[in-house]
N, CA, C and O atoms as a printed pandas DataFrame, in Angstrom:
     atom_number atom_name residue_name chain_id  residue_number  x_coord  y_coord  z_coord
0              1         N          UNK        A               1   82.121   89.623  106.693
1              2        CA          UNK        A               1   83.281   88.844  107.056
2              3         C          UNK        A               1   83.120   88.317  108.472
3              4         O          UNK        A               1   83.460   88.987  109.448
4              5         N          UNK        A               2   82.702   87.352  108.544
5              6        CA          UNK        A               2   82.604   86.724  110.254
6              7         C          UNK        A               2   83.572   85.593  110.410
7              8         O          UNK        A               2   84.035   84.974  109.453
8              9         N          UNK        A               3   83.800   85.402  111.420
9             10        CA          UNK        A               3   84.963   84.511  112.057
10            11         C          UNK        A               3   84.664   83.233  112.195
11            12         O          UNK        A               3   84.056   82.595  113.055
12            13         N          UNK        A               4   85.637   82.741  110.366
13            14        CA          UNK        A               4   85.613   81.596  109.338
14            15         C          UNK        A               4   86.878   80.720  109.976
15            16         O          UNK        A               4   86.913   79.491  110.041
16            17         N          UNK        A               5   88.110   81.822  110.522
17            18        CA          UNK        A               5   89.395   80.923  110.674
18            19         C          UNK        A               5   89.457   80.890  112.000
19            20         O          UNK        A               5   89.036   81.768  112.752
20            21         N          UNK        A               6   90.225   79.404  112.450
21            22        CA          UNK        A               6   90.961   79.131  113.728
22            23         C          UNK        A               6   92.301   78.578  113.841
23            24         O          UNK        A               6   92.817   77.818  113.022
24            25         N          UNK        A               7   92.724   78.927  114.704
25            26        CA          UNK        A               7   94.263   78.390  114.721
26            27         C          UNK        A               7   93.895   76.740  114.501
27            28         O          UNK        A               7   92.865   76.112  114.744
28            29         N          UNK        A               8   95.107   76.358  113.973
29            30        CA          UNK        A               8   95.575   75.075  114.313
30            31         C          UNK        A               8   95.799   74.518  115.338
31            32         O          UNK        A               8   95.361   73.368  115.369
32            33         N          UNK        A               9   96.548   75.010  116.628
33            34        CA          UNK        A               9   96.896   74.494  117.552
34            35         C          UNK        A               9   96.235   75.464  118.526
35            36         O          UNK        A               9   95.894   76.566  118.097
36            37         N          UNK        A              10   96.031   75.147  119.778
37            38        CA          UNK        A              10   95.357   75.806  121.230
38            39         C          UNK        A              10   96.379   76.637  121.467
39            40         O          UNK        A              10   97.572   76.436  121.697
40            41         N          UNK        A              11   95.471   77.981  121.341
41            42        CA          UNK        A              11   96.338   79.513  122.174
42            43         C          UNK        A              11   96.565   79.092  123.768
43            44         O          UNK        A              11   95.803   78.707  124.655
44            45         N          UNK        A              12   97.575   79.279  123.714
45            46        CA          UNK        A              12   98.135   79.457  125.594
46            47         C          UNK        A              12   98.263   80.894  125.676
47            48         O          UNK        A              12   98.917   81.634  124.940
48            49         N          UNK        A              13   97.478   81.214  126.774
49            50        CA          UNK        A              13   97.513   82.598  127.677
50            51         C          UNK        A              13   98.779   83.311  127.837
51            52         O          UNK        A              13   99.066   84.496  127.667
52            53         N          UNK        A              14   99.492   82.262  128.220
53            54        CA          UNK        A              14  100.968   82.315  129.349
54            55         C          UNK        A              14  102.007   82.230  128.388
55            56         O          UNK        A              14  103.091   81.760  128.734
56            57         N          UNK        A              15  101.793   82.678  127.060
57            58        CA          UNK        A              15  102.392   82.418  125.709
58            59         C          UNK        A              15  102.569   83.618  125.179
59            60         O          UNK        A              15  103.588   83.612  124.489
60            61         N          UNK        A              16  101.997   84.718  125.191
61            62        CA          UNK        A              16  101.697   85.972  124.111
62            63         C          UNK        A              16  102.543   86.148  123.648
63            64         O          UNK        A              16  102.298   86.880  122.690
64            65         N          UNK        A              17  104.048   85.809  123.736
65            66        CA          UNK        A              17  105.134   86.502  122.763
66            67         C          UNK        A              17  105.904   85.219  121.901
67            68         O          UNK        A              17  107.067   85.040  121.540
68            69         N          UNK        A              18  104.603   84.405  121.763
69            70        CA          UNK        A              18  105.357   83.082  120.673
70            71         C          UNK        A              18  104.218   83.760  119.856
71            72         O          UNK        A              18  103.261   84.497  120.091
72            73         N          UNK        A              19  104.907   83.023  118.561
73            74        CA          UNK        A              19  104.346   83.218  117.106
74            75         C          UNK        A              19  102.885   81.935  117.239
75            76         O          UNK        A              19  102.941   80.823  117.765
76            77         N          UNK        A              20  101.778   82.548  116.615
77            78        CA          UNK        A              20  100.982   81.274  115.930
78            79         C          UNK        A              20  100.240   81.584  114.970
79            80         O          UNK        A              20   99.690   82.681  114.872
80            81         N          UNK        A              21  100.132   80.592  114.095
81            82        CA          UNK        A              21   99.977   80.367  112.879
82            83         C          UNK        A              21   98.259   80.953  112.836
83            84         O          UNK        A              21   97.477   80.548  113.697
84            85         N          UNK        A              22   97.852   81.817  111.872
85            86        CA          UNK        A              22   96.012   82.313  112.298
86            87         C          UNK        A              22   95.961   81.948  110.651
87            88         O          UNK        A              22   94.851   81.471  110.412
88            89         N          UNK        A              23   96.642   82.001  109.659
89            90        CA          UNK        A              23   95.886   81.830  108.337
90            91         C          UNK        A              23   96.901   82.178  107.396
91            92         O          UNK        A              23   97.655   83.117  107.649
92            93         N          UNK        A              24   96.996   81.571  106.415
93            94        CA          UNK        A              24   97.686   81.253  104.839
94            95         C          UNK        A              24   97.960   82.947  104.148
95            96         O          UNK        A              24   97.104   83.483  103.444
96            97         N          UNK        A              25   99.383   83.666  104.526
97            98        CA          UNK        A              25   99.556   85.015  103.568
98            99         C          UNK        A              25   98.584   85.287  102.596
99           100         O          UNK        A              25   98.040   86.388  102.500
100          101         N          UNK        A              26   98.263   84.009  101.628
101          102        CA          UNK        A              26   97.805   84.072  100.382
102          103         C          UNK        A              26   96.355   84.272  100.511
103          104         O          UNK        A              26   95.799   84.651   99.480
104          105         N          UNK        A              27   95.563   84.085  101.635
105          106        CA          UNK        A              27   94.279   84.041  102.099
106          107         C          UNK        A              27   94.210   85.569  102.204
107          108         O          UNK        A              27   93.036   85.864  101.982
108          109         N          UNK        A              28   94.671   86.281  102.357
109          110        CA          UNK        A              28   94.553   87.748  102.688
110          111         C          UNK        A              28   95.287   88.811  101.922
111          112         O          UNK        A              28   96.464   89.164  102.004
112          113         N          UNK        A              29   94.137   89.308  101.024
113          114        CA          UNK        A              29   94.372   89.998  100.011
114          115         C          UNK        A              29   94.617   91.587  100.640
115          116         O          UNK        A              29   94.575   91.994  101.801
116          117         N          UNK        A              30   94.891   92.290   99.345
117          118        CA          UNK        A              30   95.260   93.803  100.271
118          119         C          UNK        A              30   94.295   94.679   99.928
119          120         O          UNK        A              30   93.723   94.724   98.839
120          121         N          UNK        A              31   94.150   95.242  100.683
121          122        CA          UNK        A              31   93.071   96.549  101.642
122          123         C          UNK        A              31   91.637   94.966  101.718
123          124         O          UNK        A              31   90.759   94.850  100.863
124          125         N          UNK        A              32   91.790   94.082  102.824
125          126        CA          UNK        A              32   91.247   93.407  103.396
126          127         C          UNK        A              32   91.629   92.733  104.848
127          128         O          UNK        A              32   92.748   92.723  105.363
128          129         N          UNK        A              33   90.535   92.229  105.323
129          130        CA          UNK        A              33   90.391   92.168  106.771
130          131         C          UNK        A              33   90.181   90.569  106.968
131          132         O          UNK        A              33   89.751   90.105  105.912
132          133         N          UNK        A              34   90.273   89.996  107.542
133          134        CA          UNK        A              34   89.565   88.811  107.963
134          135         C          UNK        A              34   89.984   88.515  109.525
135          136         O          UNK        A              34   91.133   88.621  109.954
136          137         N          UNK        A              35   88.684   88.074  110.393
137          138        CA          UNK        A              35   88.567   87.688  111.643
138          139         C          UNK        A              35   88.694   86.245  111.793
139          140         O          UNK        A              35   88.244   85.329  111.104
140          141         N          UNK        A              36   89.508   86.246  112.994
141          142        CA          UNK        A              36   90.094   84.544  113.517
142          143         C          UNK        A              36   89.443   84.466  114.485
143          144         O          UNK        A              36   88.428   85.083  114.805
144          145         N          UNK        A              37   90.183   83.453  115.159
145          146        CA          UNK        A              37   90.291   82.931  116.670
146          147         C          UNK        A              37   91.587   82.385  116.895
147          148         O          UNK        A              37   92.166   81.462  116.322
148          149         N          UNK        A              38   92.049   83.358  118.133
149          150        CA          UNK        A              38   93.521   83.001  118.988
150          151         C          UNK        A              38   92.486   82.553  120.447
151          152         O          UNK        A              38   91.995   83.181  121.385
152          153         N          UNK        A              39   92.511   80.934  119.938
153          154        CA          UNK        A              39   92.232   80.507  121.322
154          155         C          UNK        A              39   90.503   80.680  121.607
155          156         O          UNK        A              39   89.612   80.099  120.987
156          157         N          UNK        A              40   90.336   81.734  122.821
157          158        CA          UNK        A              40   88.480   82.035  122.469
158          159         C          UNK        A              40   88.587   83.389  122.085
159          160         O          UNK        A              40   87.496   83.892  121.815
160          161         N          UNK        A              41   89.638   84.192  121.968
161          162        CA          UNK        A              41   90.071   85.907  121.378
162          163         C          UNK        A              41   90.108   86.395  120.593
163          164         O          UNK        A              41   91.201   86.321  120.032
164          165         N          UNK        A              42   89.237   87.106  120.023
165          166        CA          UNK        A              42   88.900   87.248  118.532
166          167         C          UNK        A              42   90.206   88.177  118.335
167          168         O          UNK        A              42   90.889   88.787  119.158
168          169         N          UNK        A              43   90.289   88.057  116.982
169          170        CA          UNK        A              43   91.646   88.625  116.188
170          171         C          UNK        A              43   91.229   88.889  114.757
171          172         O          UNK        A              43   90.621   88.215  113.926
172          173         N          UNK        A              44   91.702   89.958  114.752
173          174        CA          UNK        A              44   91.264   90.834  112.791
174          175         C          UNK        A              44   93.160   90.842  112.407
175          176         O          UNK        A              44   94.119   91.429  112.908
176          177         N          UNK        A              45   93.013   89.992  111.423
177          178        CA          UNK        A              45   94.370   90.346  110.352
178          179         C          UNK        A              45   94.403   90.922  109.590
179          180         O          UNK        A              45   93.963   90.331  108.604
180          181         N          UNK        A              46   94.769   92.093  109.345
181          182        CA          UNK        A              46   94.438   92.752  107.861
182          183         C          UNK        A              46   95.701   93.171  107.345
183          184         O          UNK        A              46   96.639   93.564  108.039
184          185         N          UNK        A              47   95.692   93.072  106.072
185          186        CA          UNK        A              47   96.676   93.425  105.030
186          187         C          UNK        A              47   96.189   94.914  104.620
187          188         O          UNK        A              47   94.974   94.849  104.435
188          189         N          UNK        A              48   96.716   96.377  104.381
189          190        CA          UNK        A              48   96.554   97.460  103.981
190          191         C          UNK        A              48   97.028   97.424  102.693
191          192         O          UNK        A              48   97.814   96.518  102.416
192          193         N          UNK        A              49   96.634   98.431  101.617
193          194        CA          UNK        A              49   97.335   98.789  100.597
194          195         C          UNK        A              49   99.100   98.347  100.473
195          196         O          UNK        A              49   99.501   97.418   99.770
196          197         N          UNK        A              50   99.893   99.135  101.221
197          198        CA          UNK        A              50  101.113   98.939  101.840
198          199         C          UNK        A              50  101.623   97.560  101.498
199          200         O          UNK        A              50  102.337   97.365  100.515
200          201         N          UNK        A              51  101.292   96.731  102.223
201          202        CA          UNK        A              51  101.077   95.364  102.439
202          203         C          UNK        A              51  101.472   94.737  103.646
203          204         O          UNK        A              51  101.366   93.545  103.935
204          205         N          UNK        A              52  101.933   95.652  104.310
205          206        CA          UNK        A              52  102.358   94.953  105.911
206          207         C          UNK        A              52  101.362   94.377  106.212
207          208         O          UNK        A              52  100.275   94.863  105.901
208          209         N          UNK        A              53  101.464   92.941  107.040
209          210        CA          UNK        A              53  100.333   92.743  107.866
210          211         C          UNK        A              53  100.345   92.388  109.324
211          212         O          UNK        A              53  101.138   91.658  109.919
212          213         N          UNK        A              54   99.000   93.245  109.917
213          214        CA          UNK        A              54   99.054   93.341  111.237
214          215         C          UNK        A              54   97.557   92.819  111.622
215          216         O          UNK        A              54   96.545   92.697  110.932
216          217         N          UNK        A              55   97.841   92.541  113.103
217          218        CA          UNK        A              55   96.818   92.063  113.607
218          219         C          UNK        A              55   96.203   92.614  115.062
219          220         O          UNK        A              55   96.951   92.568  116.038
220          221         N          UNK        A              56   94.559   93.247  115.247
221          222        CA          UNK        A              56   94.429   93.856  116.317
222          223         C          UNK        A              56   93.360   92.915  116.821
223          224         O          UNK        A              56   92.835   92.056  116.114
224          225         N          UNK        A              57   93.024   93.171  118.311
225          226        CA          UNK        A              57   91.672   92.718  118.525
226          227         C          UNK        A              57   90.772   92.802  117.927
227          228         O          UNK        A              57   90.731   93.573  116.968
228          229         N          UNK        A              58   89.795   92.081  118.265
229          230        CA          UNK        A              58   88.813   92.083  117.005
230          231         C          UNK        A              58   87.236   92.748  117.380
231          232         O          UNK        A              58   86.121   92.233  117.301
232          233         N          UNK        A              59   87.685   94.143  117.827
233          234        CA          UNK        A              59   86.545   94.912  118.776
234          235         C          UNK        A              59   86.887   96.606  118.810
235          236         O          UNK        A              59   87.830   97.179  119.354
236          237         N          UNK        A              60   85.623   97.231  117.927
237          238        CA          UNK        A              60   85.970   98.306  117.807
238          239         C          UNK        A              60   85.802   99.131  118.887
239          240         O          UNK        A              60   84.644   99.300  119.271
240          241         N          UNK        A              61   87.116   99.944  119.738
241          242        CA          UNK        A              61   86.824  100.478  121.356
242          243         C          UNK        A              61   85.479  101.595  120.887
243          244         O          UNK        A              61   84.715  102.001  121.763
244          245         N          UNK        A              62   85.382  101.832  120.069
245          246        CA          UNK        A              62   83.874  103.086  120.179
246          247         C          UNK        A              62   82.597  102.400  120.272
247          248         O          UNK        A              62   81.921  102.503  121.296
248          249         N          UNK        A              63   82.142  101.568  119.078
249          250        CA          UNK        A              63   80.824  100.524  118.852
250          251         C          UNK        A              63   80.785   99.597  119.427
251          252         O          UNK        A              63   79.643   99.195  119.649
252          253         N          UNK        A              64   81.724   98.909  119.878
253          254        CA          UNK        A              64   82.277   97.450  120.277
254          255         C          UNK        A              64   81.321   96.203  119.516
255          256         O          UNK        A              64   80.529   95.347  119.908
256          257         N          UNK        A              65   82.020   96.742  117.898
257          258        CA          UNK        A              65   81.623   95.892  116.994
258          259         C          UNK        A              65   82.882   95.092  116.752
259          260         O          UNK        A              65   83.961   95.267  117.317
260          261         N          UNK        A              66   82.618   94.264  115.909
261          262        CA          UNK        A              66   84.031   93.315  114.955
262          263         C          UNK        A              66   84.372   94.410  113.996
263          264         O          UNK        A              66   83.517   94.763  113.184
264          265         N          UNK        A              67   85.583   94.995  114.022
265          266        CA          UNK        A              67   86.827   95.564  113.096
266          267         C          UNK        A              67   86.465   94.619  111.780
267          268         O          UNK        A              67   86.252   95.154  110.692
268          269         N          UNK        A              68   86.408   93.112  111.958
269          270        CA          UNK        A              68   86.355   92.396  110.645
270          271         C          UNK        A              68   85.557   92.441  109.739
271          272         O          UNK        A              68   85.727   91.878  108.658
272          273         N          UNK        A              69   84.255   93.334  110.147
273          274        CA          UNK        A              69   83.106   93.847  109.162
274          275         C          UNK        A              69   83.437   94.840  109.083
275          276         O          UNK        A              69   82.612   95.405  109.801
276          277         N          UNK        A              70   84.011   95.508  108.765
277          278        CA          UNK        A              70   84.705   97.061  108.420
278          279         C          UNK        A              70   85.437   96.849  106.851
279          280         O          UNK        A              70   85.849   95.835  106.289
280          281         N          UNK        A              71   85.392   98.364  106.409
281          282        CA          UNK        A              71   85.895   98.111  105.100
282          283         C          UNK        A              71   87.749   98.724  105.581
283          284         O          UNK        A              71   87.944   99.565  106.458
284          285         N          UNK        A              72   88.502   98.277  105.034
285          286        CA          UNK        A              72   90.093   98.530  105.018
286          287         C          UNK        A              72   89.845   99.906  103.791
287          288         O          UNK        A              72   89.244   99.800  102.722
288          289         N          UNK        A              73   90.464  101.070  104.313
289          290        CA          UNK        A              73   91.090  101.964  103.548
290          291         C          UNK        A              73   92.158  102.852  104.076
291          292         O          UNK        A              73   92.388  103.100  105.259
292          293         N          UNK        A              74   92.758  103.279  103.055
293          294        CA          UNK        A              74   93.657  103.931  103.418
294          295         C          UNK        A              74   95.738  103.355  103.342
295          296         O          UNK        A              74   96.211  103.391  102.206
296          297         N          UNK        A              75   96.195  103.146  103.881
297          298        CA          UNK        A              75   97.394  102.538  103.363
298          299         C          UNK        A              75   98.095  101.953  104.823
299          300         O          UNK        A              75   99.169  101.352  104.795
């Protein structure tokens, strides 16, 4: 899974607590991951079992790999 999506519109810095649009609900199936771009900031969206979806950086703090090549388990 490598980083296929980008926003539509240019991330502003000076922005972090507006909403922006990273990719289509329907694009993201559950217990899956997919990596964006907010701006030049990588971003992993993932949908869990559950189905909430959340979004973290896109950098694992131990490997400091992409989260978005990771498999989703768990709920």
């Amino acid at each position: 899974m490598g980083m296929t999506h980008t926003l539509l519109q240019p991330f502003d810095p000076d922005h972090n607590a507006q909403w922006y649009p990273a990719l289509r609900s329907a694009d993201l199936r559950h217990q899956k991951a997919i990596g964006v771009y907010c701006g030049s900031r990588p971003v992993v969206i993932v949908r869990p079992e559950a189905g909430l979806v959340f979004a973290l950086d896109d950098r694992c703090t131990h490997r400091q790999v992409p989260l978005s090549r990771g498999v989703v388990s768990g709920t």
